[in-house]
ROPA-975197 format. One record per residue: residue in three letters; x, y, z of N, C-alpha, C in turn. Coordinates in steps of 0.1 Angstrom, whole numbers, plus 5000, padded with zeros to 4 digits. Atoms other than C-alpha are relative to their C-alpha. Last residue first. Layout:
N
ALAXYZXYZXYZ
...
// end
This chain:
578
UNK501550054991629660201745500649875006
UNK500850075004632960361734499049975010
UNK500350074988634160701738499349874991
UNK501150085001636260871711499349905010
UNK500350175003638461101727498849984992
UNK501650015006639161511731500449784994
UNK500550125003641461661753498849964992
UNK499250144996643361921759499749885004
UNK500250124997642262191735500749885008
UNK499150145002643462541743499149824998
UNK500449965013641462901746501049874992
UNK499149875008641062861776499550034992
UNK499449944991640862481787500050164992
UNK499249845005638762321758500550065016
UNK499649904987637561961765501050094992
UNK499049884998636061771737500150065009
UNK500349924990633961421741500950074996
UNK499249904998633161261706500150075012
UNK500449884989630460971698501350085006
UNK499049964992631460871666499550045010
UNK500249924991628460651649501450025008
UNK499250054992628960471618499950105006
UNK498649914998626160541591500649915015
UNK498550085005623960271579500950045006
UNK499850065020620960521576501249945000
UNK499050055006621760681615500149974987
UNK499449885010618660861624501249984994
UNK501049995014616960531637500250124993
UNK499450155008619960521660499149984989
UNK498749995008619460871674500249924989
UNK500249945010615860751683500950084992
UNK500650075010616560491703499750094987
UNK501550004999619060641725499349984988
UNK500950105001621960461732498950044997
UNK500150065013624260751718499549875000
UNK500049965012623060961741500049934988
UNK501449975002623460791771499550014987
UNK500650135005627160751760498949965004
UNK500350025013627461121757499949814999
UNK500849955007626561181792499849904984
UNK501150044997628760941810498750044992
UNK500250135005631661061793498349945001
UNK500849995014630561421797500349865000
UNK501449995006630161351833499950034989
UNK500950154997633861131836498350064998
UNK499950125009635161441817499549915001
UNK501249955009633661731845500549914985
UNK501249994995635361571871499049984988
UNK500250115001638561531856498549974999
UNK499649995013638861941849499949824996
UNK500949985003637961971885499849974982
UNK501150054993640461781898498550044996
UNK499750165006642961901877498749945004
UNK499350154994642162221887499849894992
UNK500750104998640462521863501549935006
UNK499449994985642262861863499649895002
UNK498950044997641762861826500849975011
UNK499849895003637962811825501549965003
UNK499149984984637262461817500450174998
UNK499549835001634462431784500350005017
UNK499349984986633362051774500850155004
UNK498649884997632162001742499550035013
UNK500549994990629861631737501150155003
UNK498850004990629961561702499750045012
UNK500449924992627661321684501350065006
UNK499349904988629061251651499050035006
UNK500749904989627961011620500650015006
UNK499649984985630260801593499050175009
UNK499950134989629760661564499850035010
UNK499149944985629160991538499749855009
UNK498750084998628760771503500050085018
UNK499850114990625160851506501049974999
UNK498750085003625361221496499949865007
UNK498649915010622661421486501249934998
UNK500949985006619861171506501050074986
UNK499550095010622361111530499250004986
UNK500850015008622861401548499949924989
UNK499849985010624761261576498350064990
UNK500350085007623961391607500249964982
UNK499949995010625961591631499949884985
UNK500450125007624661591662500350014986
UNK500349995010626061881690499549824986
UNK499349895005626161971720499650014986
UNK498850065002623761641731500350184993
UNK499549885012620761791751501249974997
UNK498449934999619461541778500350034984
UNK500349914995616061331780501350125005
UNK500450034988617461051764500350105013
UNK500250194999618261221733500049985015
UNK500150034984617361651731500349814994
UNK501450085003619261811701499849895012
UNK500950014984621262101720499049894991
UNK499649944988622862191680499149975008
UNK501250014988621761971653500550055010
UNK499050024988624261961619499150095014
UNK501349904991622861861590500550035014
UNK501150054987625761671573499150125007
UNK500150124994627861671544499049935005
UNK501150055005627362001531499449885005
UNK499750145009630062131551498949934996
UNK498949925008630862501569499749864987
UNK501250005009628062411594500750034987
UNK500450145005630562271616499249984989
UNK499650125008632662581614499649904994
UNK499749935013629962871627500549884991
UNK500750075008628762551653500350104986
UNK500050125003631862581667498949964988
UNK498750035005632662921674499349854988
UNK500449965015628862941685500850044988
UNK501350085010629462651710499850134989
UNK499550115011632962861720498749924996
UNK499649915015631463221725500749854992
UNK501249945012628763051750500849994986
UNK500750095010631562881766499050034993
UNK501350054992634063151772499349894994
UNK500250144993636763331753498549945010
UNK500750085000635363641729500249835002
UNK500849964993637163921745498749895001
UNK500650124989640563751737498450045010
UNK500349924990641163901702499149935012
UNK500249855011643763801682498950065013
UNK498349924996644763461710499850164996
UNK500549934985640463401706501350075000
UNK500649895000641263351667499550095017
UNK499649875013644163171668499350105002
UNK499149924998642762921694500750074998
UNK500349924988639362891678501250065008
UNK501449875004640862821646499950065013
UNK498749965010643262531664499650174995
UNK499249964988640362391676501250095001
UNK501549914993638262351644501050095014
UNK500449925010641562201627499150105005
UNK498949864997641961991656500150114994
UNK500349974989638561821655501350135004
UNK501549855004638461821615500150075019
UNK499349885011642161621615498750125003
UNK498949914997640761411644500250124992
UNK500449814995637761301624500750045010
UNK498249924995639361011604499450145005
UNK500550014990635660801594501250055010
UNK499250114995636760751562499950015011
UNK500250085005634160951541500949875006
UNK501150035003632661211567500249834991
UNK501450044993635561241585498749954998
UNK499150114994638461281555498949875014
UNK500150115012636361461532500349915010
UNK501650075005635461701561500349864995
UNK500150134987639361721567498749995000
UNK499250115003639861841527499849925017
UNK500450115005637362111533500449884997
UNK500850074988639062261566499249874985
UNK499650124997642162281540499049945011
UNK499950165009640262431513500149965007
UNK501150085003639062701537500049864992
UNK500550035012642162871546499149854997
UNK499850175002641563031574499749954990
UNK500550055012641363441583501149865000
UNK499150105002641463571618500149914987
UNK498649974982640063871631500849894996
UNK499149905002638163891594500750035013
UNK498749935012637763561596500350134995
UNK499050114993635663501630501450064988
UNK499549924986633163781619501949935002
UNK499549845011632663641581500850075010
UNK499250045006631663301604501650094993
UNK499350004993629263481625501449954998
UNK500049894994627463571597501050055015
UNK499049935008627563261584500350125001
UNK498750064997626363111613501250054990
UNK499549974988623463351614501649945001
UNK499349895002622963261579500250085012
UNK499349985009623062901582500850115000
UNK498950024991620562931610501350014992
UNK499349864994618163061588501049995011
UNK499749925013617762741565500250135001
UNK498750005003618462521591500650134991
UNK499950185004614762611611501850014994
UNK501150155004613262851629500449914997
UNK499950035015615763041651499149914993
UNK499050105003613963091685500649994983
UNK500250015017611963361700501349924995
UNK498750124998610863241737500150034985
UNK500150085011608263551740501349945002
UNK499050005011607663731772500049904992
UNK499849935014604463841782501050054992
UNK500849864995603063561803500550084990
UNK500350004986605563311792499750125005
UNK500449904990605363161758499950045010
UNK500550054981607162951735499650145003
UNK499750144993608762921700499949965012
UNK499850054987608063241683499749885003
UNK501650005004609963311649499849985017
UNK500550044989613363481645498449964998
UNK498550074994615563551615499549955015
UNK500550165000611863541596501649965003
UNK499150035012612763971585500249855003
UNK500649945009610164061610500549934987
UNK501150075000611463881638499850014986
UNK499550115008615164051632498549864998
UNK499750015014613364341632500549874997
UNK501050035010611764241662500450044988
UNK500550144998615064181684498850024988
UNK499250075007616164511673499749844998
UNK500749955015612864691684501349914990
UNK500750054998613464491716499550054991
UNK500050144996616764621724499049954992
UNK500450064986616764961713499949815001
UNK499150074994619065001681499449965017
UNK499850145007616365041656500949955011
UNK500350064988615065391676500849794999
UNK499149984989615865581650500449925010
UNK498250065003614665381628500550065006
UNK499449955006610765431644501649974995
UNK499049894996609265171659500550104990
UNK499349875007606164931650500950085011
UNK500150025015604464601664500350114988
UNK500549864998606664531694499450034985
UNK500149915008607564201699499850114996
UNK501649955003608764121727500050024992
UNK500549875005612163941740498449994999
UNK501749974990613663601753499950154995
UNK500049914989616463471729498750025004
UNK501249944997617163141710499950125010
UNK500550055008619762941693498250045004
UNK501250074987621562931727499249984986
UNK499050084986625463061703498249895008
UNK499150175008623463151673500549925007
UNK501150095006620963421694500549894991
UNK501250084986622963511721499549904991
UNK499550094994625863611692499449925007
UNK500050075015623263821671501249915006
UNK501350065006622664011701499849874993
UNK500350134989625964031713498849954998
UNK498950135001626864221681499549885006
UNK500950095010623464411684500949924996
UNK501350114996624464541718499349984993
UNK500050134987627864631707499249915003
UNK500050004987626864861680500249865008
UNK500850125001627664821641500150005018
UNK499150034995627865161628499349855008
UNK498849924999625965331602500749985011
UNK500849825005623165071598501150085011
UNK498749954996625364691609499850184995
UNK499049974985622564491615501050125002
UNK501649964991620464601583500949995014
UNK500349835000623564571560499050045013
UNK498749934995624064241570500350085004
UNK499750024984620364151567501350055007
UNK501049864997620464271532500150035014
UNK499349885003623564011525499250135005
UNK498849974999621863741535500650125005
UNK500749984991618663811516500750025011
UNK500449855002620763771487499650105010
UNK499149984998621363431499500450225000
UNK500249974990618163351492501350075002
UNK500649894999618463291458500150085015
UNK498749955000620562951464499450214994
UNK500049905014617662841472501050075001
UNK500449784999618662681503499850004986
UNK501349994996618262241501499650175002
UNK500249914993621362221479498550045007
UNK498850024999621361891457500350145014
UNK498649935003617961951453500949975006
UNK500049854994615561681456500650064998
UNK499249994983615161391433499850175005
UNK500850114991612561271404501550055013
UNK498550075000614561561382499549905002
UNK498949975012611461771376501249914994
UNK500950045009609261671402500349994985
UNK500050124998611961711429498549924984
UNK498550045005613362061413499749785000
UNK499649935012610062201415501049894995
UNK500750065009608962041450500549994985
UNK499150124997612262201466499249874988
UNK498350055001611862531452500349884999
UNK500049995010608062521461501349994992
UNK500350165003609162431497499550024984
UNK498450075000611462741493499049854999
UNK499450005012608562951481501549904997
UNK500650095013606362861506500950014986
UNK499849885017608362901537499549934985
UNK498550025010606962641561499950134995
UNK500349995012604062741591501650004989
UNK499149965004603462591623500550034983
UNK498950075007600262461628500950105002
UNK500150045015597962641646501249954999
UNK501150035007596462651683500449934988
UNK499950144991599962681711498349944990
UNK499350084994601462921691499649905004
UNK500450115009598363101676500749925000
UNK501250084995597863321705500249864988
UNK499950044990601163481699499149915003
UNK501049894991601163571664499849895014
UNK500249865003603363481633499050055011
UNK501049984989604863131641499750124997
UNK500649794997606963021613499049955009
UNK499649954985608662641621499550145001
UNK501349974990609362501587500150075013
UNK500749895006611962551556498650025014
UNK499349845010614962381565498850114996
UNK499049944994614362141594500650124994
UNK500749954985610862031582500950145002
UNK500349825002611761971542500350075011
UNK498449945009613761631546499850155001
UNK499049984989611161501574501450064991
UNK500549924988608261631550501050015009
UNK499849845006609861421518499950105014
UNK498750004997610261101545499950154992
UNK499549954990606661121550501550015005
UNK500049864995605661161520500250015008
UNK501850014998607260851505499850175008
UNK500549924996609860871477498950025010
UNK499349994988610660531465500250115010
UNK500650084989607260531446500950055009
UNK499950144997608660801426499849915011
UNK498850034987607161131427499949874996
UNK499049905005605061281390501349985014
UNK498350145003603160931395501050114998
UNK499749995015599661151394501349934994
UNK500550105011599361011423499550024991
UNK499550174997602861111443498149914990
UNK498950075013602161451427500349905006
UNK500349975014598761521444501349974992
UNK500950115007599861331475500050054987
UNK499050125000603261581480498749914990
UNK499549975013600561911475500849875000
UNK500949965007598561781504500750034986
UNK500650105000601161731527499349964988
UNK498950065008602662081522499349824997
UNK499349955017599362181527500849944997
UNK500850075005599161951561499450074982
UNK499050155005602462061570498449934994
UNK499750104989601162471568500249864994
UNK500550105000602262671540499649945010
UNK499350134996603463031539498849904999
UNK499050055007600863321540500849895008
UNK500449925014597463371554501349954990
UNK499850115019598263081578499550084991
UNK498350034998598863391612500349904986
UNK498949955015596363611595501049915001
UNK500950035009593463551623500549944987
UNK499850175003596463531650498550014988
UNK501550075000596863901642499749855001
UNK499650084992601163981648498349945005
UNK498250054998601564151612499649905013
UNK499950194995597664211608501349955002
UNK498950065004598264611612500049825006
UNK499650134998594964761609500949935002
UNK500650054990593665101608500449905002
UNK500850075001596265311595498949915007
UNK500750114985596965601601499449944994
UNK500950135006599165751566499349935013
UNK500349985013600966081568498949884994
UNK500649904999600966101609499750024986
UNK501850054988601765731611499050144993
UNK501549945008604665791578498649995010
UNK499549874997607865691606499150094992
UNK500249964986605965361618500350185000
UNK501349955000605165261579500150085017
UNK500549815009608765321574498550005005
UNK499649834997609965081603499550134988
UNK500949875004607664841595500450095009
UNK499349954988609464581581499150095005
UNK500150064996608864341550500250045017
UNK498449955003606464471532500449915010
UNK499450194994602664421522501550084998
UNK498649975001599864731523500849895006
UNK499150164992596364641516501750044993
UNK498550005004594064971510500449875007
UNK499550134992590064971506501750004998
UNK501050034993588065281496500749875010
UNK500150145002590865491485498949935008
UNK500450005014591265861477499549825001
UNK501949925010591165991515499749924984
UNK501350064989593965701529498650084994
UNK500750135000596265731502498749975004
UNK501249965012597166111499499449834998
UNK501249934994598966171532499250014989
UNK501250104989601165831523499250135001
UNK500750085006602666061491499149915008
UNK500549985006603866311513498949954990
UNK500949994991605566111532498850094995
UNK500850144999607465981502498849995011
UNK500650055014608366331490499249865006
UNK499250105010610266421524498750004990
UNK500449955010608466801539500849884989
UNK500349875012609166661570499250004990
UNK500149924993610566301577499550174991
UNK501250094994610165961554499850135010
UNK501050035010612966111528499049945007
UNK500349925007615266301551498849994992
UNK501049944992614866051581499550104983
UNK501650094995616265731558499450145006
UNK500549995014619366001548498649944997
UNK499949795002620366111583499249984987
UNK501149944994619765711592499450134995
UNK499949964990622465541565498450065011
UNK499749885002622965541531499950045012
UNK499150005009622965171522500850115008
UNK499250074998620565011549501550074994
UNK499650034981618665291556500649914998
UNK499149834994618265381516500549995016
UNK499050025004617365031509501150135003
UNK499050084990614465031538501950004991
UNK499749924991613265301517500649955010
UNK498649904997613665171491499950095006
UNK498950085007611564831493501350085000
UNK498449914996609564971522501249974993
UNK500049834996605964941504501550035003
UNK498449944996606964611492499850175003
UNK499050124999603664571473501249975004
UNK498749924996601364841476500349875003
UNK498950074992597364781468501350014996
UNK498249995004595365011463500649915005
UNK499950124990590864971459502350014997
UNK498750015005589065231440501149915011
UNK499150054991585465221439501149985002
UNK499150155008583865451415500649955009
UNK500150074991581565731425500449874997
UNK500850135007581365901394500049905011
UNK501049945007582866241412498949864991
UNK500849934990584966021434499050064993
UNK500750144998586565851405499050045012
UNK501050115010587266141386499149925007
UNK501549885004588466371419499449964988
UNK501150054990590666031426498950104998
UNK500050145000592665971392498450065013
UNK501049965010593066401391499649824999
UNK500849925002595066321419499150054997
UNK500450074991596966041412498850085003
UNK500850115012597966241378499349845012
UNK501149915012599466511398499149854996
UNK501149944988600966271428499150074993
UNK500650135000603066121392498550015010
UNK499550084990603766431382499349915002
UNK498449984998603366661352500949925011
UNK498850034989600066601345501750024998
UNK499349885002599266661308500450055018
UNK497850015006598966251310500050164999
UNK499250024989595366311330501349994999
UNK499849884991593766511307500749945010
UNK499849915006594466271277500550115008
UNK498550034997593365971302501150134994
UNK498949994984590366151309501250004999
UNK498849915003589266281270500949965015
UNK499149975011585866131273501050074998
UNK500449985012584266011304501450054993
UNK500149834997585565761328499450044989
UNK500449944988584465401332500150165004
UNK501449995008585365321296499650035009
UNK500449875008589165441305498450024998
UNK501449994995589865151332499250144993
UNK500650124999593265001317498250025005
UNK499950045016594265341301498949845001
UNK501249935005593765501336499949964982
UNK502050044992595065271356499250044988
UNK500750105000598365231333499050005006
UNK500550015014598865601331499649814995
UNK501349934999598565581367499550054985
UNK501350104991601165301369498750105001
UNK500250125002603565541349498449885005
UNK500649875015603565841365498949884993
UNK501250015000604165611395499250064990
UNK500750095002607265521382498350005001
UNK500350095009608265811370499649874995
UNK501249935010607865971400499749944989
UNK501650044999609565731418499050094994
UNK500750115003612665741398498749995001
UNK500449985020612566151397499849854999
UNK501049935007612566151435499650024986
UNK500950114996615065841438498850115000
UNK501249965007617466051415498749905006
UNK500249895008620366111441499350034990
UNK500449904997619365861464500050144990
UNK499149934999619565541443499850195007
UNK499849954994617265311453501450135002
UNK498849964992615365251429500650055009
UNK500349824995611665201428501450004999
UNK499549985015610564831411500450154999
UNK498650035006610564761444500650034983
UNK499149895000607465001451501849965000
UNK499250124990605164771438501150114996
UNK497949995004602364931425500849885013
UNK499750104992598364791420501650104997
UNK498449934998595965071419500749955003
UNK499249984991592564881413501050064996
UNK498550005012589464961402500850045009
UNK499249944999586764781423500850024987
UNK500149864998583964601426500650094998
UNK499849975012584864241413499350155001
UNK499550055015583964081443500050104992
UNK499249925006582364331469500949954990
UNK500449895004580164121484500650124990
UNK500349854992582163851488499250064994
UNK499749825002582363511472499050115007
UNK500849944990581463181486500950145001
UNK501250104994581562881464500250135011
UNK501050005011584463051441498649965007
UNK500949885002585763211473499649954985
UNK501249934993587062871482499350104998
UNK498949984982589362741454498250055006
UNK499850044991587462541428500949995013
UNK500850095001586962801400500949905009
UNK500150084986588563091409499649874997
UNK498650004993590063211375499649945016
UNK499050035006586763091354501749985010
UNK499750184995584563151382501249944988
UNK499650064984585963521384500149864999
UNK498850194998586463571348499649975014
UNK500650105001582963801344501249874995
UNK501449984994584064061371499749864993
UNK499850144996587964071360498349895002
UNK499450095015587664361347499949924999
UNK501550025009586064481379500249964989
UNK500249945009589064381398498949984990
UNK500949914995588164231433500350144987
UNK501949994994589063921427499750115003
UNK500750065010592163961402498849975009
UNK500849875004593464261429499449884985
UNK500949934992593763981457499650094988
UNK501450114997595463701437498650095003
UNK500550005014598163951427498649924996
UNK500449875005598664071464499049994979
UNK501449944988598663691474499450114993
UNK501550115008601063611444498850025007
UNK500149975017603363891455498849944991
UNK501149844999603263831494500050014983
UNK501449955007604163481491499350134995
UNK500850084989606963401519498150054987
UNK500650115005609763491501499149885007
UNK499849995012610963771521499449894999
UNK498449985002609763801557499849994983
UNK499550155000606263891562501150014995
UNK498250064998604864221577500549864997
UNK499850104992600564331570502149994994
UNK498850044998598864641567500849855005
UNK499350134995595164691563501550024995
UNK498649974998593264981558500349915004
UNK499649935008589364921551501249974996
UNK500149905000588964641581500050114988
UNK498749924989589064321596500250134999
UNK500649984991585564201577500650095012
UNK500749855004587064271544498950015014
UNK499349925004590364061552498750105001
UNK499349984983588263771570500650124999
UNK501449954991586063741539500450095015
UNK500449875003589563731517498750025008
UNK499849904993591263491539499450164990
UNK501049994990589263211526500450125009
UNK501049965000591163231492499150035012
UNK499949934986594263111509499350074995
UNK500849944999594562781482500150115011
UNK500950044988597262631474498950115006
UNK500449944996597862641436499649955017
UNK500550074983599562371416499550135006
UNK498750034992600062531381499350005009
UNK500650104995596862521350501349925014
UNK498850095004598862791327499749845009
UNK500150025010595563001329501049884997
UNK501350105006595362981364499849984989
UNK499450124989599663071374498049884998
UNK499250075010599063331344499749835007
UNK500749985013596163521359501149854993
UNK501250094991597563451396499450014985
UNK501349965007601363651383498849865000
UNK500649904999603963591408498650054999
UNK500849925006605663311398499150105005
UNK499149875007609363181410498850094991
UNK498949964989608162771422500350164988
UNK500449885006604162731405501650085005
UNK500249894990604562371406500250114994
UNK498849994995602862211376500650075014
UNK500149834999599562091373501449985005
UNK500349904985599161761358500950095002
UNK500149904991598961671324499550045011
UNK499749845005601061441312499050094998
UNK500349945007599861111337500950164993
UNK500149874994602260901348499250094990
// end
């Protein structure tokens, strides 16, 4: 194996470091021609850990004049080394990043001041030879950070200097303030005579070229009249592979460490790819580009996975970044902004229970407005809790992407379930053990069942079958064990559920599960309540002849499972044989 190849780049930021330190790099250089052709003002929406930072940092090392005689040095064999812009290395830039902004309301006007105070005594220290003598001097007796921006652009204007901003999380706290503090307190500071709107009406005149990255765009919607912009690439099919990976990148990075020997033979790429798919792939970012481009991974999670696999020679033991989770929690907040309404409960039920809803995008609203249907639906777009997954005329099929946000839907629904009914969790994990490693999945079936009837009895608004498959799959997902496949299609029919071992983490697990759940309302007949058992029988043992289940097996022992729920009651559930 050779010692030295390029490492991955998983948790870095900085494009200076990431080329000097000689770390795997995918290339999205070619989106700068396409960037300066689209417009001045640019704005673009990506979920969290989807690149924006290393992009932003990539973008002001090409087009910083400092930078001017590193370019081929730091570009050398990405694309804009063989076919740089006009404007390369033109610019002095204005780079903030408005997370580094607290969000505490009571001094969030003296934080941001001080931050930007800051960052403008760094422009102007970093680009002093450009002005004349005494600038920075005259610009620190400023007293504000807007002061000393100010006197920044009537310099650079008067010398005709090019000044280029880029904004990194523009809505870091101001989305933190709407999640924490409410609406009254989000309007105060983005409304009026607020401070932050104030600061967008001074962007657009002092700058030649702006690129604004976040993850929402409810503030830039409520700043229009302080900041119009011209561009918003959020739903541009030009932009849709700007960020994230597509499978032929991910691809691409695999070969490079499989032959430098940094992956063990036993590793091939196309089993890595079918391990990654389900948890990190599946972004769609613009309508037209659905049925054209690839489908795009999260890049910092497949970087995660790479990292740990090139490192150890295995995958991670946990396939979420256990980082994310964080992310989680924000979303929480976000659903539930000063009260948590009805029609974003059921919302966030449609969409774990079917695993997909029908809506629009819309490409800005105000927070007021967060609870309309279809500005709700797109925030959760926005924030990569939905991508789109079909089209019809000009509604969108928006579907969960992949495991790795299902999880938190389910866990979300999970948190729901136990505070109406709280379960102790050791003992569902003790009937896992039992199912996965002895092949005794009663204990887990009744256990699940059992739950459900407790918690419907508390409060009976959520019986039915929708509310039981998203009962269910909250639980099943409760277990590292197994991957667990809601409506996965086998011989041309949608099994409930598939729950595959993950064997890769754990090969002792023996035993696989299709189940087949069955939902009688409680006035149901005998007769009818027979009926509908002889067609799940029938069903699930289609199912479990189908060729491609069986090549998903690895050894394992296949349960195929029919359940019937009356109510809010189990009364029946078998193992069917073939």
């Amino acid at each position: 194996m050779s010692a030295d190849y390029k490492l991955v780049p998983y948790g870095i930021s900085d494009f200076e470091q990431l080329r000097k330190e000689n770390k795997y790099l995918v290339d999205k250089t070619m989106f700068f021609e396409k960037m300066e052709r689209a417009g001045h003002f640019l704005f673009l929406v990506r979920p969290r850990r989807f690149g924006k930072s290393l992009f932003l940092d990539m973008l002001e090392s090409y087009y910083d004049i400092n930078q001017k005689d590193n370019f081929q040095e730091l570009f050398k064999g990405l694309y804009v080394a063989e076919h740089p812009t006009k404007e390369q290395g033109e610019f002095l830039v204005l780079h903030l990043n408005f997370s580094m902004v607290g969000s505490n309301l009571d001094t969030l006007y003296e934080d941001f001041n001080i931050y930007l105070s800051r960052r403008c005594e760094f422009f102007a220290k970093k680009y002093a030879e450009y002005y004349p003598e005494g600038f920075v001097e005259d610009m620190l007796r400023e007293k504000t950070g807007m002061g000393m921006l100010n006197r920044i652009y009537d310099a650079s204007h008067e010398l005709r200097l090019k000044l280029y901003l880029i904004v990194d999380e523009y809505d870091n706290f101001t989305n933190n303030v709407l999640n924490v503090k409410g609406q009254r307190a989000y309007h105060e500071l983005t409304h009026g005579i607020g401070f932050y709107r104030d600061i967008f009406k001074l962007f657009k005149p002092m700058f030649h070229r702006i690129i604004m990255l976040g993850v929402s765009p409810i503030t830039l919607d409520d700043l229009t009249s302080g900041y119009n912009i011209a561009l918003n690439m959020s739903l541009d099919a030009r932009f849709n592979q700007m960020l994230g990976f597509s499978e032929e990148e991910v691809r691409q990075m695999i070969r490079y460490y499989k032959e430098v020997g940094a992956i063990g033979e036993d590793k091939t790429e196309d089993d890595i790819i079918a391990d990654m798919k389900p948890w990190y792939d599946n972004y769609c970012f613009a309508r037209r580009s659905f049925a054209t481009d690839p489908k795009m991974f999260n890049c910092d999670m497949v970087c995660y996975y790479m990292s740990t696999l090139v490192d150890t020679g295995d995958r991670p033991e946990d396939l979420v970044d256990p980082n994310t989770m964080t992310d989680y929690g924000k979303l929480k907040r976000l659903i539930e902004i000063d009260r948590m309404e009805e029609s974003r409960l059921s919302t966030i039920h449609e969409i774990a229970e079917k695993g997909y809803i029908l809506g629009t995008v819309v490409s800005h609203f105000p927070a007021e407005r967060i609870m309309d249907y279809d500005n709700f639906v797109s925030l959760l777009y926005y924030y990569g809790m939905l991508t789109i997954g079909g089209v019809r005329g000009e509604t969108l099929k928006l579907i969960i992407p992949n495991n790795n946000v299902r999880i938190q839907y389910y866990q979300y629904m999970f948190d729901e379930y136990q505070n109406i009914n709280a379960l102790p969790t050791a003992a569902l994990r003790s009937v896992y053990d039992s199912a996965a490693l002895d092949g005794d999945w009663r204990p887990l079936i009744e256990f699940i069942c059992k739950a459900y009837h407790d918690t419907t009895a508390i409060r009976q608004l959520i019986e039915g079958e929708r509310n039981l498959q998203g009962f269910m799959n909250a639980y099943l997902t409760l277990t590292n064990y197994y991957q667990v496949a809601p409506e996965m299609e086998f011989s041309h029919g949608y099994c409930d559920f598939f729950l595959l071992p993950n064997y890769l983490t754990y090969p002792m697990v023996a035993h696989s599960y299709i189940l087949e759940l069955k939902y009688l309302k409680s006035d149901a007949t005998e007769a009818e309540a027979e009926k509908q058992w002889t067609e799940a029988v029938d069903q699930i043992k289609t199912y479990a002849a189908d060729k491609k289940l069986q090549s998903m097996l690895h050894g394992s022992t296949l349960h195929p499972i029919v359940i019937q729920i009356k109510g809010y009651d189990l009364v029946k559930y078998e193992e069917i044989k073939a």
